[in-house]
N, C-alpha and C positions, 0 to 999 in steps of 0.2 A: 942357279937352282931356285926353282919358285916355293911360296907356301901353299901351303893346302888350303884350297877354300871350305874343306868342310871343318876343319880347325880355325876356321878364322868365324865361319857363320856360328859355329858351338860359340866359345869365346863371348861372340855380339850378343847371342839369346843369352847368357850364363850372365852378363855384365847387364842388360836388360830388366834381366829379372831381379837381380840384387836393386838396381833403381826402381822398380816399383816397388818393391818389398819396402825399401828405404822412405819411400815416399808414405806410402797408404798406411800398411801394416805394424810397422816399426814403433810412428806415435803412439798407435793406442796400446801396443807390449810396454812401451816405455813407462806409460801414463800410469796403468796399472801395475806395474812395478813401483812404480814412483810414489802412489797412495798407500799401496799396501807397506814400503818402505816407512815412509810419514806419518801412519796410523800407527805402526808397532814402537816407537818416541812415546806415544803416552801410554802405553804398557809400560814401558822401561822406567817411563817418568825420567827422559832427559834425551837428548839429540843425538843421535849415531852418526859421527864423522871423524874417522879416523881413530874409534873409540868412544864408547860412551862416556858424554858429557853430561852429568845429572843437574837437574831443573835446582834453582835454589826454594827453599822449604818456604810450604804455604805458613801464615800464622792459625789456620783451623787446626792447624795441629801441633800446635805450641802450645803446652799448660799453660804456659806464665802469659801469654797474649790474652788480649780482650779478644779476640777475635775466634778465641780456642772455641771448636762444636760448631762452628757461624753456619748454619744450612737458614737462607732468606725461605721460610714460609710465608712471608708478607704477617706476620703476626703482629700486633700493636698490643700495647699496656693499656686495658681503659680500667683496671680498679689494681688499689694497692692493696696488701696486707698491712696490718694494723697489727702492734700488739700492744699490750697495757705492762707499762713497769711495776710489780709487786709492791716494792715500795711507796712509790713517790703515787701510784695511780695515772700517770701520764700516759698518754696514745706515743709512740713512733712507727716509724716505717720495717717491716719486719727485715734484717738483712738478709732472708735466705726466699727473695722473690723468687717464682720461677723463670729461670734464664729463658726467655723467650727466642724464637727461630733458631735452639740447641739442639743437637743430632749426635749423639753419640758416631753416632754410622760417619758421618762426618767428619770426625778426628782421625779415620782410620783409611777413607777413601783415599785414591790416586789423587796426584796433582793434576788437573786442568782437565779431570773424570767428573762431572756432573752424574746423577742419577742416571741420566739421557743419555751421555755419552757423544753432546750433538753437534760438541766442538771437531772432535773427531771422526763422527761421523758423517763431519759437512767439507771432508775432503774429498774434491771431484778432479778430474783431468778434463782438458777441451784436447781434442787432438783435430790437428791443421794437418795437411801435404808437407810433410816434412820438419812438423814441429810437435811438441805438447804444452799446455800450462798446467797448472795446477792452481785451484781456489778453491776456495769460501764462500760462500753465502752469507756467514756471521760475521756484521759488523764487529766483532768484538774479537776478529781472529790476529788481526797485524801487529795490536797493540799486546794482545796475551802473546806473539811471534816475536817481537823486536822490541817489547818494554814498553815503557813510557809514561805521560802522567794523566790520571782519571781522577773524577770527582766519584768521593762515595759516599753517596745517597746523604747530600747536604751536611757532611759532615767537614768539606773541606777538599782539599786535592790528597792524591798518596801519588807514590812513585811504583810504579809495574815494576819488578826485575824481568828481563828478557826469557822468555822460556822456550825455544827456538823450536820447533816442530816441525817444521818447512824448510828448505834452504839447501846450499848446495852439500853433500854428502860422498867422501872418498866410498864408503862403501857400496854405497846404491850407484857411482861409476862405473864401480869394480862389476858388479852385478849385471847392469848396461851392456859393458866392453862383454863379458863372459856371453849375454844373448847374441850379441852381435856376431863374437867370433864364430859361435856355435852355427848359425843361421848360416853364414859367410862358408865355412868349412862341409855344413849338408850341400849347398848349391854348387860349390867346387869339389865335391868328392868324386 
């Protein structure tokens, strides 16, 4: 008993087309899955993998930190206040200067949310014949992704805590697998 060739040519087209699909299309579903995935992490304010794992706490938003309000306006101290002690007549330094590059708004923003938002909004896809990546443009994105140690503004080195935004994700797998079946399942219907 022989096969049918017009079951065997269906078959070859129907397997064909899942290969270019796989090849061309695929990437760039991925890619954008995979941003869209990555960008919504700093909404969460922490890593979606297998459940959300939240970022540990900036010091801008810590009372007890020197670093509480820190928004960098580039502002510099060129005059102090002065007051005169009632008594004695003597000048000091007044302790209620004003806290310079302080933002309220500051204390209250997302972790690793700029005004800009240009951390996250500098996640792009490259999509290849059968691949995707994902990057940055901001030098300053691998070390806010996987920690590490930075100088801040001559004050000395600090240590980054990892705040992982990028990376591998069960959920955005899940997400993948479910396009794929889907695609897989219209072309074999």
């Amino acid at each position: 008993m022989g096969t049918n060739p017009d079951i065997e040519q269906i078959i070859r087209h129907k397997l064909e087309e899942v290969s270019a699909w796989a090849k061309n299309d695929l990437p760039r579903i991925v890619g954008k899955e995979a941003v869209d995935h990555f960008r919504d992490n700093f909404n969460k304010e922490g890593f979606v993998d297998g459940g959300l794992h939240k970022w540990p706490e900036v010091k801008r938003r810590d009372e007890s930190s020197s670093w509480y309000g820190f928004d960098y306006k580039g502002e510099k101290r060129t005059s102090y206040a002065f007051k005169r002690d009632k008594k004695t007549g003597k000048s000091f330094k007044d302790r209620k200067q004003k806290k310079l590059n302080f933002s309220k708004t500051a204390t209250q923003r997302k972790i690793l949310n700029g005004p800009s938002h240009e951390l996250q909004n500098s996640l792009r896809y490259i999509a290849n014949t059968g691949q995707v990546t994902i990057t940055s443009d901001k030098p300053y994105a691998a070390i806010q992704n996987d920690g590490g140690t930075v100088r801040v503004f001559g004050k000395g080195s600090a240590q980054l805590p990892a705040r992982p935004f990028v990376g591998d994700s069960k959920e955005l797998s899940d997400k993948i697998d479910q396009i794929i079946d889907n695609k897989l399942n219209q072309i074999f219907k």
